[in-house]
N, C-alpha and C positions, 0 to 999 in steps of 0.2 A: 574389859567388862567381866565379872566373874560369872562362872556356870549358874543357869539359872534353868529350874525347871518346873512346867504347869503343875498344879496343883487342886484338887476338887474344891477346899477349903481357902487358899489366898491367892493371892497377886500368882506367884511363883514363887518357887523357894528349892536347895539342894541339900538333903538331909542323909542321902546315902553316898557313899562311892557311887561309881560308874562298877567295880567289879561287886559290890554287892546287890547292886541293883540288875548284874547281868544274871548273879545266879537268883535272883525272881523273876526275872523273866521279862525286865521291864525295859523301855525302850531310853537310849541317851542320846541324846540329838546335837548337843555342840559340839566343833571342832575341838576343842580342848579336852571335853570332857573323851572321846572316843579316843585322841592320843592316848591319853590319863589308863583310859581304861585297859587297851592294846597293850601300853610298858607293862601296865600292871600284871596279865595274866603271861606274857613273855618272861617278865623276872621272877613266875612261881616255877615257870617251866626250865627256862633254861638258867636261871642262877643271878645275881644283881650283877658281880662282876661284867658279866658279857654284855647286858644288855643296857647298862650307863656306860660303857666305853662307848658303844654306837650311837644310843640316844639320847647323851648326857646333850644338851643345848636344844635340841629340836623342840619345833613349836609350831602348832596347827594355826594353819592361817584361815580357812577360809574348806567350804564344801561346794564345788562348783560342778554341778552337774552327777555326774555318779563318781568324784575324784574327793579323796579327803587332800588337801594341799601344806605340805607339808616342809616346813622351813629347817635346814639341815646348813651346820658351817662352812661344810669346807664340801669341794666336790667329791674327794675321793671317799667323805663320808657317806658324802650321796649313792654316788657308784655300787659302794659296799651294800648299806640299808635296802637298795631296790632290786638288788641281786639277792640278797641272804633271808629279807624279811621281809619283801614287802608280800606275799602269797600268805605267810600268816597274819599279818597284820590285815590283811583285806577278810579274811576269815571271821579275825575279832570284830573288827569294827562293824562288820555286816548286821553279824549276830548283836550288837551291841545297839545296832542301829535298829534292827527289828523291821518287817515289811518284808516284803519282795526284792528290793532294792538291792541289788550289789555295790557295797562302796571297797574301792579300790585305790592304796596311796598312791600319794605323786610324791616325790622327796624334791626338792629345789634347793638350789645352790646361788644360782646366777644373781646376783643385786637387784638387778634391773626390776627382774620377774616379784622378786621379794617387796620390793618398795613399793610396787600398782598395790601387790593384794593389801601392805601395810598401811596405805593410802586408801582402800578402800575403805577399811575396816575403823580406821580414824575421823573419817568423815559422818558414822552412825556413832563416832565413841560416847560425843558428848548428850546424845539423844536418848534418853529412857528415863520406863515412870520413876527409877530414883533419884533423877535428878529435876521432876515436877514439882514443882513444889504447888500442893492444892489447900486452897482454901474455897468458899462459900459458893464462889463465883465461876468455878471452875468445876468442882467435884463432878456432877455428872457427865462430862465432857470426859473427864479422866476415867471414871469407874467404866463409861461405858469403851472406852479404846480398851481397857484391860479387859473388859467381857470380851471383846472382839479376838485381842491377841492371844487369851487363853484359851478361846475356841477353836482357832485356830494352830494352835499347838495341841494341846490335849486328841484323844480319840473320840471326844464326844463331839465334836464337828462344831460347823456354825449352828446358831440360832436366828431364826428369822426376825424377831424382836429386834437385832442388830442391823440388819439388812436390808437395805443399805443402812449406812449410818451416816446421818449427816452435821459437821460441826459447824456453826456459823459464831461471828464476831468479828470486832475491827480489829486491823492490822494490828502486829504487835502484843498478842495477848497467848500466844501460846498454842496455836491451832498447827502447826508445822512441827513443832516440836511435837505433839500429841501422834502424829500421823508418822513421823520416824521413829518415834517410840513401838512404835505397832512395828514398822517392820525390823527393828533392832531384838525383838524380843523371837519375831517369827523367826528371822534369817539365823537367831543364834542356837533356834531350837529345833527346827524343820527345816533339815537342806531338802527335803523331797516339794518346797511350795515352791512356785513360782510367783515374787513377788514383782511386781509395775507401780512405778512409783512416778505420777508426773504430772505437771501446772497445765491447766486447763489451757494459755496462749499456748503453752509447746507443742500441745495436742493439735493446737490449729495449724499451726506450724508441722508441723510433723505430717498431716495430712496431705495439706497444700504443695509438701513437696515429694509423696507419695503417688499423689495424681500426675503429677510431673514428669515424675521415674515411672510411670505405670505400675508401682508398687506396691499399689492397693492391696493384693492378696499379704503379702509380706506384713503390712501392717497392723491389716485386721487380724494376723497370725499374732501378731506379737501381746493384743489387745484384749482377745477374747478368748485367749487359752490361760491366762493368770491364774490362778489361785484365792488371790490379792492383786485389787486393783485399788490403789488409792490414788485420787486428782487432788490436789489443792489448787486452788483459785479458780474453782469450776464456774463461779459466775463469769471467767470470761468468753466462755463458749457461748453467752446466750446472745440471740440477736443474727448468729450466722449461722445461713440452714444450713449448707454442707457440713459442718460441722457438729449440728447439731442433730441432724439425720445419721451419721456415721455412730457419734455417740448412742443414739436414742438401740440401735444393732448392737451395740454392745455391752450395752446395759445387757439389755434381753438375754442374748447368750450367754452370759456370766450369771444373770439371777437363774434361768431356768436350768443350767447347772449348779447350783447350790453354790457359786463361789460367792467369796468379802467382796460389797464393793464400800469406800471407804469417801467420802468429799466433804471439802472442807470450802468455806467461803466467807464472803465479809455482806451478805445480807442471807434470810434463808430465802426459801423457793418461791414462796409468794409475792417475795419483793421484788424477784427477778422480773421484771416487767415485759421484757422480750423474749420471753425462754419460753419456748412451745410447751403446749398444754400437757402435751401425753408424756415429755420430760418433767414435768413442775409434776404432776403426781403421782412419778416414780420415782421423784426423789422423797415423797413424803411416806411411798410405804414402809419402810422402818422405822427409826429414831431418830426425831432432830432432834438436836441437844443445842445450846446456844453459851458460850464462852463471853463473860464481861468482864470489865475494868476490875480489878481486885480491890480486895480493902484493904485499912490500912496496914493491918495486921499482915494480911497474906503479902502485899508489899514490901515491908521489912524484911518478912521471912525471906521475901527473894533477893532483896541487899542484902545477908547475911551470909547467904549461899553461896550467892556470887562471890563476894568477898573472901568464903574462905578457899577455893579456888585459887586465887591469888595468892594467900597465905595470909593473907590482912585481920585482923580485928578491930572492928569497929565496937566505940560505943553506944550505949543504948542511945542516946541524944544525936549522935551524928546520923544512926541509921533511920531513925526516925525522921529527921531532917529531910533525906534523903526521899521518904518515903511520903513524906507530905508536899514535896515539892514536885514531885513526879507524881501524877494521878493516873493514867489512863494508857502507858504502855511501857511492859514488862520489858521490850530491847533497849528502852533510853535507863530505865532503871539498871543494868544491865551494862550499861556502856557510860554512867557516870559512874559505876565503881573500877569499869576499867581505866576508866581517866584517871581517877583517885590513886590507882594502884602508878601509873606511869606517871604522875604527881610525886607519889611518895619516892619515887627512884631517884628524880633529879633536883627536889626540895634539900637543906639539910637539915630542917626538921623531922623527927621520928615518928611526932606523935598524928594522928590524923584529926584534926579537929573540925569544927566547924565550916571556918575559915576554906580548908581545905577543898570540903565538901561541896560549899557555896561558888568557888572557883570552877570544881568540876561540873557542877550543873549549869554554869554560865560559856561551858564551854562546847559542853552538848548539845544547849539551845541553839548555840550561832550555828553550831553543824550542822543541824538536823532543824533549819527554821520551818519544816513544814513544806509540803510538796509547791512550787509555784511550776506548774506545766508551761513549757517552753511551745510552740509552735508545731517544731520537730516532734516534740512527743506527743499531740495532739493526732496529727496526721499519720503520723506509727499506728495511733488503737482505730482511727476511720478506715484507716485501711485494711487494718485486720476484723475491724467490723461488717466491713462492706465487702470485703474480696476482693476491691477494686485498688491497683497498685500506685503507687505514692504519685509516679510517673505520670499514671492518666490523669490522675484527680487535679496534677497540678499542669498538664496539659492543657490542650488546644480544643481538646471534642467537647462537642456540645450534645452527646447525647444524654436522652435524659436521668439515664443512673445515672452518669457520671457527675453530670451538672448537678443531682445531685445531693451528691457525697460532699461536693464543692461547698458546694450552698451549709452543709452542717458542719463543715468542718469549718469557715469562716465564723458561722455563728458561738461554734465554742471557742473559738481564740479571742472575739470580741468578749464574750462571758468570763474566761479563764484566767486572762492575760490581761498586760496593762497597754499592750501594744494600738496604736491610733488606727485609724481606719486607713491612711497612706500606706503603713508599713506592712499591714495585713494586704491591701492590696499589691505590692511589690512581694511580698511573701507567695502568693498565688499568680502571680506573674500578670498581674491586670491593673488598673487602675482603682482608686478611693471609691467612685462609683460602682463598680460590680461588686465591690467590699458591703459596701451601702447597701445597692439592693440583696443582695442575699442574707445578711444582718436579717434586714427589716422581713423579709418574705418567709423565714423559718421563724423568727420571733411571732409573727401572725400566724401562722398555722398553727404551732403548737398548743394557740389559744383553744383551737376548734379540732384538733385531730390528737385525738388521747395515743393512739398508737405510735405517732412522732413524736409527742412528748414524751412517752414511756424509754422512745427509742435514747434520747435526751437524755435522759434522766441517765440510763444504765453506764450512756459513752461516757456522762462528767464520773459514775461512782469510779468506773474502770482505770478513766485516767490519774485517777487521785487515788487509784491505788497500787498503782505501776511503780 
């Protein structure tokens, strides 16, 4: 990804060196650029010769903590650079970096060591606003991640207008991508933030097996000292109080220290029908913004993109093709021109036509027919909705949580599924009849108890969107 840095006036952008920008005074934030900047006032001082013999190949991988991390070929070049330079180069880069902070190299040699940070670094590669592609449907979802991330690079801090910021829309439309965007821009430009980046189930997960370990302190450590917090798929915290009691403390701590917190989800907060009240209107003191289906325009443009990726050129008719056949999600668009492109490898025609095109959408569809929830997975989200474990529910106790979790989890396999009321029963280890009455007894209530509807309502969005 090239050096990129906030600006009052755009997105970001880099119009100075790193050493003309040291002698204003101004601060350089990525790994590359502070290498950049290091060689550079080393080869005014000590001469070009000496200083490309040692640092001809080296390449900044990564700022981890107070360490800039730094990729060297061979070990004995290692050896040398952290013997002879690395005391000036911690000098530069500090000053370069600007703050309090002392940044200090690490030179690295080892593969192993090399491949983690290169593997880290490749997994945000493909994530940033330049490879968003925005049109109608999107823009403020986009403008406002970029007021976020350049708030959070710049020295003008956050702005509460941002904060929280909340994305919502269905699956498939670019809300993930939007939210590593944020932290590919942070982490390229501010090694001093502390970024958290994580899915609402993991969070439950993560809990659940913190209370476990007794690890409670450890976690809320990890949770409420961020910088940047972003969740994606926060609607799946709602419904579970431990969980949502844990989050509602972390909100707080993180808002009443001016930190980012960032969520993203597939309804906003008022649709979350299970989500406690004093979370439902903490997530609307900032910004919702809400992400939809693109037009057709803005979907071409994301076939075109994609495509050149690949190396592909499509024409206007094929892409268009493309783009009116696919409505409502940016990954299937997305993964019919990767078909197309792995089409074009083993076809022996050159050109990509129609035909082609037609072939790869008919191949995406089989793949991707649309969620049909299995049993298994049904019982996975009651359980992580209830707390109660797969074990019990499909157990012997009859007490009355458990019975029932029972009772709702039958009732959406009968809704969900095609499976008969025998095999449901043999799935829950009873007979047709307890299949039967629990059907029928959650089907009736739901009529008169909105709160078990509501609960209804959230487990089928959740499951369908697993």
């Amino acid at each position: 990804m090239p050096d990129r840095f906030p600006t009052q006036g755009g997105i970001y952008t880099q119009t100075e060196t790193p050493a003309r920008a040291l002698e204003k005074g101004k601060s350089m934030y990525t790994p590359a650029a502070l290498l950049d900047g290091a060689i550079k006032k080393l080869t005014d001082e000590k001469g070009e010769i000496i200083v490309s013999t040692f640092f001809d190949g080296t390449e900044a991988l990564a700022i981890e903590g107070n360490r800039l991390i730094i990729k060297v070929d061979t070990d004995l070049t290692c050896s040398i650079l952290q013997q002879r330079f690395a005391a000036e180069v911690a000098d530069i880069i500090s000053e370069l970096a600007g703050g309090d902070t002392r940044l200090t190299p690490e030179f690295i040699s080892d593969p192993a060591r090399i491949a983690r940070y290169e593997k880290s670094k490749s997994e945000l590669s493909g994530y940033s606003f330049d490879t968003f592609i925005v049109g109608s449907s999107n823009k403020l979802a986009h403008a406002a991640c970029v007021a976020v991330a350049n708030g959070l690079c710049s020295q003008g801090g956050l702005s509460a207008i941002y904060n929280p910021l909340f994305i919502y829309g269905p699956s498939g439309l670019g809300k993930t991508h939007l939210l590593k965007a944020i932290i590919s821009m942070v982490e390229n430009n501010r090694f001093d933030k502390k970024v958290v980046y994580i899915r609402g189930e993991e969070f439950t997960s993560q809990l659940i097996e913190a209370i476990q370990n007794g690890s409670q302190s450890e976690f809320r450590e990890k949770y409420r000292y961020a910088d940047l917090l972003l969740v994606d798929d926060i609607q799946f915290i709602a419904g579970k109080d431990s969980t949502q009691e844990e989050f509602f403390h972390t909100f707080n701590a993180l808002y009443e220290s001016n930190k980012q917190i960032v969520l993203a989800s597939d309804r906003p907060p008022k649709e979350m029908a299970t989500l406690e009240e004093r979370l439902r209107t903490r997530f609307e003191w900032g910004l919702i913004t809400d992400i939809q289906p693109p037009d057709l325009e803005t979907r071409m443009a994301i076939v075109n993109a994609k495509a050149r990726t690949f190396g592909l050129e499509l024409t206007y008719e094929v892409s268009e093709f493309i783009a009116a056949s696919i409505t409502s999600n940016v990954r299937q668009l997305e993964g019919v021109v990767k078909k197309i492109a792995a089409l074009q490898a083993i076809l022996p025609q050159s050109t990509i036509d129609r035909s082609i095109a037609e072939r790869a959408i008919r191949d995406i569809r089989q793949e991707n027919p649309g969620l049909s929830p299995t049993p298994d997975l049904i019982i996975t989200e009651v359980s992580s909705f209830t707390g109660i474990t797969k074990d019990k529910i499909l157990g012997r106790s009859k007490s009355k949580e458990i019975a029932r979790a029972r009772q709702i989890l039958v009732y959406l396999i009968t809704e969900m599924t095609e499976l008969s009321l025998p095999d449901i029963g043999r799935f829950i280890g009873r007979d047709h009849t307890t299949a039967l009455y629990a059907r029928d007894k959650i089907r009736g209530e739901i009529q008169v108890d909105p709160e078990l509807a509501a609960t209804i309502k959230d487990l089928k969005k959740n499951i369908r969107n697993r």
